[in-house]
C-alpha positions in Angstrom: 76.7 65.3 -33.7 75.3 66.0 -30.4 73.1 69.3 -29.4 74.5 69.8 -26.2 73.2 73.6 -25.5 69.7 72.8 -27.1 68.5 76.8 -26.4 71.1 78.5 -27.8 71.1 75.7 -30.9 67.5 77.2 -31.8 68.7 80.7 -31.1 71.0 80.3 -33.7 68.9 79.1 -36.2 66.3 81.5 -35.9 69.0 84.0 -35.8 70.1 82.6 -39.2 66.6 81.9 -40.5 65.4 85.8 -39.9 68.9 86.9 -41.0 68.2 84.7 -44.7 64.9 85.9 -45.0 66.2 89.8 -44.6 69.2 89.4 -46.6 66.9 87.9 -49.5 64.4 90.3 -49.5 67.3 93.2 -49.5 68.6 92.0 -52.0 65.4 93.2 -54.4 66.3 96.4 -53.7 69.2 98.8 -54.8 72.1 98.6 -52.6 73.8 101.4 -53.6 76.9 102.0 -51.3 78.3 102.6 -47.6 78.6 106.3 -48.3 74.7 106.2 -50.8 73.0 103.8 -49.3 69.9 102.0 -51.2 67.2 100.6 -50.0 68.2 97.8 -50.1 71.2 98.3 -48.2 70.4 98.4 -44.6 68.2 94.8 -44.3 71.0 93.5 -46.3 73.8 94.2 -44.2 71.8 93.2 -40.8 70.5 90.1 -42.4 74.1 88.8 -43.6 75.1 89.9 -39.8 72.1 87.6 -38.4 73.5 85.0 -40.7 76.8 85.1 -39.2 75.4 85.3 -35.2 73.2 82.4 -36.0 75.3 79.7 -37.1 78.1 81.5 -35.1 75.8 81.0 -31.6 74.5 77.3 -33.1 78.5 76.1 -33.4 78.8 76.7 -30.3 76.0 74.8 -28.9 77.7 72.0 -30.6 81.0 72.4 -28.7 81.6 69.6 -26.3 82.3 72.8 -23.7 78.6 73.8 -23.8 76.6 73.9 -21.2 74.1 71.2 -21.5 70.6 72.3 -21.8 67.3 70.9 -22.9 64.8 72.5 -25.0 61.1 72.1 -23.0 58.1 70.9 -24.5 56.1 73.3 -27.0 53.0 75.1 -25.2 50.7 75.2 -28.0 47.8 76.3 -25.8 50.0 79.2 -24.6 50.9 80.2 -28.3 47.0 80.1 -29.3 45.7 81.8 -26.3 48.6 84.9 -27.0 47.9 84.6 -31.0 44.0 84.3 -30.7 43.6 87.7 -28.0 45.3 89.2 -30.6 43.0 88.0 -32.9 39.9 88.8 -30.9 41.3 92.5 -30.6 40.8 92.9 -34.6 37.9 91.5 -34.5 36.1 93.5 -31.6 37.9 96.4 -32.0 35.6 98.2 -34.5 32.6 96.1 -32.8 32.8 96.6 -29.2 35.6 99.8 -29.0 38.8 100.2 -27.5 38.2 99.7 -24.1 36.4 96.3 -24.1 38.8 95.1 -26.7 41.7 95.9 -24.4 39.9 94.3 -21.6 39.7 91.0 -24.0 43.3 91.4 -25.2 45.0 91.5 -21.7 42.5 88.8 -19.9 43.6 86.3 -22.4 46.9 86.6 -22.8 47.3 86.9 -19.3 45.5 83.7 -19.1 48.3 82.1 -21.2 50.8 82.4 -18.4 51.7 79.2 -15.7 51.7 82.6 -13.2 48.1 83.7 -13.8 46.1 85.0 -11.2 43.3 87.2 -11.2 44.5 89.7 -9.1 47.3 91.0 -11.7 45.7 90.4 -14.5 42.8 92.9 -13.1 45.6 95.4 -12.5 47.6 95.3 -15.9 44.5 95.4 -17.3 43.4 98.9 -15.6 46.8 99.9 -16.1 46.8 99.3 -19.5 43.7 100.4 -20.6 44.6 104.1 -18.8 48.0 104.1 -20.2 46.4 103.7 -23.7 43.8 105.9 -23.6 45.9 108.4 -22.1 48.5 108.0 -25.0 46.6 106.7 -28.4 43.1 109.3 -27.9 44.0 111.9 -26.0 47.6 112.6 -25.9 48.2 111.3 -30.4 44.0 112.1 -30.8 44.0 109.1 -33.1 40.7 107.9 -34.3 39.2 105.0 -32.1 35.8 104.2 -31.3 36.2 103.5 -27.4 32.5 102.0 -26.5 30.2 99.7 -28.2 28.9 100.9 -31.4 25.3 99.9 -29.8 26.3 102.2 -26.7 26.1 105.0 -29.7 29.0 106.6 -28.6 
């Protein structure tokens, strides 16, 4: 058996996988019916419909009428440079405040990309710092320190 559409193959099974892991944890809850739905219910229904677009999408990367395409290699330095700012933004965030910790956050993950450049990242990272302290403290007042705890602030 030949994986012809390699992408779409491992579409399909993540589909499937996600879908399996949904259903089965639905399934500890009440189902109840259509018209009383349980909890259990809802991640039921969409994980038995992610089973069924998984292996549906994964046939057909098996179909000789696929369109051949390669899977490329796995960037693990990309994964642990987008895993580890979010990381670093647990850790400093209590530390160092919001504003630093988005600073760290975007600059790193922005470093994972083959399109970096210094110049954007400065930009998304103003952009984003505004946009959040426009929408997490002031407009939703949640609770953030946004300096340094040594600033005292």
């Amino acid at each position: 058996m030949l994986i012809r559409n390699q992408k779409d193959f491992w579409s399909g099974v993540m589909f499937a996988a996600f879908g399996l892991f949904f259903a089965g944890f639905g399934t500890r809850y009440t189902f109840g019916s259509a018209a009383r739905m349980g909890p259990g219910y809802f991640p039921t229904v969409l994980g038995v419909i992610l089973i069924v677009m998984g292996v549906g999408i994964a046939l057909m990367a098996l179909s000789p009428k696929a369109e051949a395409h390669k899977v490329d290699r796995f960037s693990w330095s990309t994964i642990i440079l987008i895993l580890g700012s979010v990381v670093l933004f647990g850790l400093f965030l209590p530390r160092l405040g919001l504003v630093i910790s988005l600073i760290t956050v975007v600059l790193v993950s922005s470093y994972a990309s083959h399109e970096f450049g210094w110049r954007a990242a400065l930009i998304n990272t103003v952009v984003l710092v505004a946009l959040c302290l426009f929408v997490f403290v002031y407009a939703l007042s949640l609770q953030f320190p946004l300096w340094p705890t040594f600033l005292g602030t």
